[in-house]
OpenMM code with the backbone's topology and positions (N, CA, C; nanometers):
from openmm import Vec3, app, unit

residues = "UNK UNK UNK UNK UNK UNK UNK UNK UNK UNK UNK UNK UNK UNK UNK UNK UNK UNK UNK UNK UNK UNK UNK UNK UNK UNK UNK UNK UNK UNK UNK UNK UNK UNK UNK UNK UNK UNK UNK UNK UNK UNK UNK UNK UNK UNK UNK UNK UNK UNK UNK UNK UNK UNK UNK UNK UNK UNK UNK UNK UNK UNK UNK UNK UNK".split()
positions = [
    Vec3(-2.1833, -0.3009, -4.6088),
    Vec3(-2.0700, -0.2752, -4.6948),
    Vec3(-1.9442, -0.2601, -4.6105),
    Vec3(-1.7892, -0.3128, -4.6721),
    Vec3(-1.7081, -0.2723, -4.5808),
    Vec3(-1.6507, -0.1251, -4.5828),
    Vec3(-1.5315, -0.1349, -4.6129),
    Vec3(-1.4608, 0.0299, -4.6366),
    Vec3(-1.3006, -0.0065, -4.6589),
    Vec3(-1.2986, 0.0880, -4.7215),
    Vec3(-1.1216, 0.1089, -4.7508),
    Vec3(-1.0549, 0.2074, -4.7026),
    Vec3(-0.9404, 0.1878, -4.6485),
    Vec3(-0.8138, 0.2594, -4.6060),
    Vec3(-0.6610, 0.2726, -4.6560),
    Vec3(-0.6569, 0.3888, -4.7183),
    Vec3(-0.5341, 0.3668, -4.8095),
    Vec3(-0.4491, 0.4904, -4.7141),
    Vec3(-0.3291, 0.4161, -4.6732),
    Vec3(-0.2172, 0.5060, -4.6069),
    Vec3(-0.0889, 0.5731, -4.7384),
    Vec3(-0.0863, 0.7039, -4.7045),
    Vec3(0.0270, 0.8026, -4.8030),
    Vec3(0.1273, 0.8050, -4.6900),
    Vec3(0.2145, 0.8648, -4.7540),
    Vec3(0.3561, 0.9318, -4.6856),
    Vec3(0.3242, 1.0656, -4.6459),
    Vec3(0.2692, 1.1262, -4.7702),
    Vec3(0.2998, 1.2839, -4.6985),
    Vec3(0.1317, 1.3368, -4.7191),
    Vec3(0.1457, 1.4500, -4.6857),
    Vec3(-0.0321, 1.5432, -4.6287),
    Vec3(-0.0854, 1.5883, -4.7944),
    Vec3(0.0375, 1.6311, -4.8516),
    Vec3(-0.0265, 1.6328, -5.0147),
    Vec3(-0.0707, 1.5586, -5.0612),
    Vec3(-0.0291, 1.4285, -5.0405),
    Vec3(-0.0634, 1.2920, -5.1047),
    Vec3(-0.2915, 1.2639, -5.0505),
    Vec3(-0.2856, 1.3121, -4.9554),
    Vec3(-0.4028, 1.3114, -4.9161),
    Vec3(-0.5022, 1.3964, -4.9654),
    Vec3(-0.4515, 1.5205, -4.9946),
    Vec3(-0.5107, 1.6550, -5.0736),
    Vec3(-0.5500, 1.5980, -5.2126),
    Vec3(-0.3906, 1.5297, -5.2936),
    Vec3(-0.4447, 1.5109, -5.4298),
    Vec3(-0.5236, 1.4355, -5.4439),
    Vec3(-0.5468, 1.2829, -5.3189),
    Vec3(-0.6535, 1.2014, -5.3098),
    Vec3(-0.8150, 1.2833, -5.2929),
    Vec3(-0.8516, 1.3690, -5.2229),
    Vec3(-0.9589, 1.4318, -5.1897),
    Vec3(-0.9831, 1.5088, -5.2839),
    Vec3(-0.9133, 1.6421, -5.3888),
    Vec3(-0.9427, 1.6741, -5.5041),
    Vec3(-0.9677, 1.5720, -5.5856),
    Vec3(-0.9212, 1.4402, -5.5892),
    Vec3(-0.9908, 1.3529, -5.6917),
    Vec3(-1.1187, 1.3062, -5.6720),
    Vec3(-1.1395, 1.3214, -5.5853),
    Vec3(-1.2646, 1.2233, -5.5168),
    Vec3(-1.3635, 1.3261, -5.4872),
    Vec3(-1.3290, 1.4474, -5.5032),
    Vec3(-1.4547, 1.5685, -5.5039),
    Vec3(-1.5702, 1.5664, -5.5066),
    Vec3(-1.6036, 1.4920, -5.6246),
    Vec3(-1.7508, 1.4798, -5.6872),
    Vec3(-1.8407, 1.3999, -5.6224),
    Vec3(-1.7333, 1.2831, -5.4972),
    Vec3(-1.7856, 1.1757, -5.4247),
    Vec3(-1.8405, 1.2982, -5.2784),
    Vec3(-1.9369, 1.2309, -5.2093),
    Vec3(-1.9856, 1.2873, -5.1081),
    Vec3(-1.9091, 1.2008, -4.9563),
    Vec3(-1.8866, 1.3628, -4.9330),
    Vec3(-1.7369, 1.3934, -4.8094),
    Vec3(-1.7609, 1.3895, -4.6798),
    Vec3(-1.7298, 1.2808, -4.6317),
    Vec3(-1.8030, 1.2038, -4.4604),
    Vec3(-1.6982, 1.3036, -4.3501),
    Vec3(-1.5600, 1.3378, -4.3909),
    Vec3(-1.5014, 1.4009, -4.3007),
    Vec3(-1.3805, 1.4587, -4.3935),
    Vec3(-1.3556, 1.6429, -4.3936),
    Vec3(-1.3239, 1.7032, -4.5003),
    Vec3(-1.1540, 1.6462, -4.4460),
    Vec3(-1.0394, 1.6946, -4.5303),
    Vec3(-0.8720, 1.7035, -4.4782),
    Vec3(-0.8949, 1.7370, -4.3764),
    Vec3(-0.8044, 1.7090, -4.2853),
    Vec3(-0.7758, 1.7628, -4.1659),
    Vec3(-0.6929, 1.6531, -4.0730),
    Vec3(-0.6126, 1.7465, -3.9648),
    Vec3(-0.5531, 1.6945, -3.9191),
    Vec3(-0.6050, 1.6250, -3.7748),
    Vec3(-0.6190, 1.4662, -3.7485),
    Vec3(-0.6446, 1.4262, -3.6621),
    Vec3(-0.6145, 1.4630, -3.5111),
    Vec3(-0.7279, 1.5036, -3.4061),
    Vec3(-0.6420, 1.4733, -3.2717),
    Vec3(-0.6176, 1.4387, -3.1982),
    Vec3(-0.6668, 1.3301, -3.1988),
    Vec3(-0.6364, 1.1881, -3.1568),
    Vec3(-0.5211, 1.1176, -3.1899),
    Vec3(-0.4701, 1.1636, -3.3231),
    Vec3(-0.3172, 1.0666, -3.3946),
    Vec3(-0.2753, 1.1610, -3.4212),
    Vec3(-0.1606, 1.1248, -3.4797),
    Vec3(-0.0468, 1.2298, -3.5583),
    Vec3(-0.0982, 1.1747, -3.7061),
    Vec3(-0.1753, 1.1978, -3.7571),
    Vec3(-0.2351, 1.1754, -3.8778),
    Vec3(-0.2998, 1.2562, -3.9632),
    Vec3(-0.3321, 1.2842, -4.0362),
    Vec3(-0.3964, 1.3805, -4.2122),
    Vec3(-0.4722, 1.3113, -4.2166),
    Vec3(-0.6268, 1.2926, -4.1929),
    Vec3(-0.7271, 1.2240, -4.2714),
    Vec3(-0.8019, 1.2571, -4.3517),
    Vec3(-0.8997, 1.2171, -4.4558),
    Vec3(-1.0085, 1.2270, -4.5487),
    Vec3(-1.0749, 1.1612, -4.5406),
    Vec3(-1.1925, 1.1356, -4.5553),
    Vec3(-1.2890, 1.0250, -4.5835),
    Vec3(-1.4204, 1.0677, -4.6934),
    Vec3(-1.4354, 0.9930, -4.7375),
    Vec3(-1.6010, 0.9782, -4.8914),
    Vec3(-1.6285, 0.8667, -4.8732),
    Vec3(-1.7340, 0.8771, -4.9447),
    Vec3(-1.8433, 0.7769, -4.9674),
    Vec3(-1.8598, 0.7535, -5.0769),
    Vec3(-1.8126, 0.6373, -5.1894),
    Vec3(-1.8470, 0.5780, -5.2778),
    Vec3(-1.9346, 0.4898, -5.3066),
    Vec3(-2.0137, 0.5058, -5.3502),
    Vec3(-2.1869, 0.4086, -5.3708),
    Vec3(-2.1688, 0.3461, -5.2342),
    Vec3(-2.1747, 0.4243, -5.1216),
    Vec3(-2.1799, 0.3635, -5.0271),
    Vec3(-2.0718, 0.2895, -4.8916),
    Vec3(-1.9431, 0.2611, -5.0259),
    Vec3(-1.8201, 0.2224, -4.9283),
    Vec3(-1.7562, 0.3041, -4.8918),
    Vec3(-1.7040, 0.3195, -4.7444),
    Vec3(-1.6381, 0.4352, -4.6673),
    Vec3(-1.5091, 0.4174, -4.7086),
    Vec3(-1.4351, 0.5577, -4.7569),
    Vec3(-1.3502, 0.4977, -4.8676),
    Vec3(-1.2020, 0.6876, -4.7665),
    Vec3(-1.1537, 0.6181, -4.6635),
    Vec3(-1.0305, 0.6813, -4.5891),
    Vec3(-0.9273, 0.6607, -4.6539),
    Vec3(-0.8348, 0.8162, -4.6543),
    Vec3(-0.6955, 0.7907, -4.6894),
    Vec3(-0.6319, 0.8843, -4.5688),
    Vec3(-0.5143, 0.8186, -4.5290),
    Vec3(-0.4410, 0.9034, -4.4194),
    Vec3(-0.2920, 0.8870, -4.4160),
    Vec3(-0.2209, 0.9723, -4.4199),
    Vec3(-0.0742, 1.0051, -4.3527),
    Vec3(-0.0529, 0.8290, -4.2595),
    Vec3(0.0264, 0.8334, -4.2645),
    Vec3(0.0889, 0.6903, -4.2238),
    Vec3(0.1377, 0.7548, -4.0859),
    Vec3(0.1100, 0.7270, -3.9256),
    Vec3(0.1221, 0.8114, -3.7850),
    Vec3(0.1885, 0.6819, -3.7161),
    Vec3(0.2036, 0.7317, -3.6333),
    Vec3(0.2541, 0.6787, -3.4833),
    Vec3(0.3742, 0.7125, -3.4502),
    Vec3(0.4419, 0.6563, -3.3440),
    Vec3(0.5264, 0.6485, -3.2683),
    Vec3(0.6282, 0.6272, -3.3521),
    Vec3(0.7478, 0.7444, -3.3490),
    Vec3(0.8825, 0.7395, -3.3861),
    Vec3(0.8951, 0.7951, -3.5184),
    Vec3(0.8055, 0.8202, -3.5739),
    Vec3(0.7535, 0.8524, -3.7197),
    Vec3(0.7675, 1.0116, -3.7282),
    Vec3(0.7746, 1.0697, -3.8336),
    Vec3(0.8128, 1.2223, -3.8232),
    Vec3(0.6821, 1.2870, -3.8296),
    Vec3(0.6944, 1.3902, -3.7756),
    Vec3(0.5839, 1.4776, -3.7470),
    Vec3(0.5043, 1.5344, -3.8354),
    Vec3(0.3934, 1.5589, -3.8541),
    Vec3(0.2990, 1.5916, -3.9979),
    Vec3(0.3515, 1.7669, -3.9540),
    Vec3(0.3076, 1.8102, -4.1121),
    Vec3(0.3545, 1.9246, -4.1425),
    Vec3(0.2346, 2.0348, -4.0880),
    Vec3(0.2933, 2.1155, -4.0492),
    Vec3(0.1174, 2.1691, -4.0208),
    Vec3(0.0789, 2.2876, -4.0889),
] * unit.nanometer
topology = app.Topology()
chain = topology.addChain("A")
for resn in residues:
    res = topology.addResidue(resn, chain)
    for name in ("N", "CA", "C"):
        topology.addAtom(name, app.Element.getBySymbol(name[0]), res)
């Protein structure tokens, strides 16, 4: 199976994604990456690895902490 990656703007945007997706079983809870300047989530939908994250890198404004 492949997987999906959907990039937000801000760290709420990731929260309201993960309260929706609750009921789905949770491969890696919110949290802030430390490796990137990034907010990630990840679930598992019948199987597809299904990430949403803060939009990171270089020059980009700093996640809220």
């Amino acid at each position: 199976m492949g997987d999906v990656d959907i990039l937000v703007a801000r760290r709420q945007d990731v929260d309201a994604v993960a309260e929706a997706l609750a009921h789905w079983p949770c491969l890696t809870a919110p949290q802030r990456l430390a490796a990137a300047p990034q907010y990630f989530a990840e679930y598992s939908l019948d199987g597809v690895r299904f990430g949403v994250s803060t939009v990171g890198g270089p020059g980009l404004r700093q996640l809220e902490v």
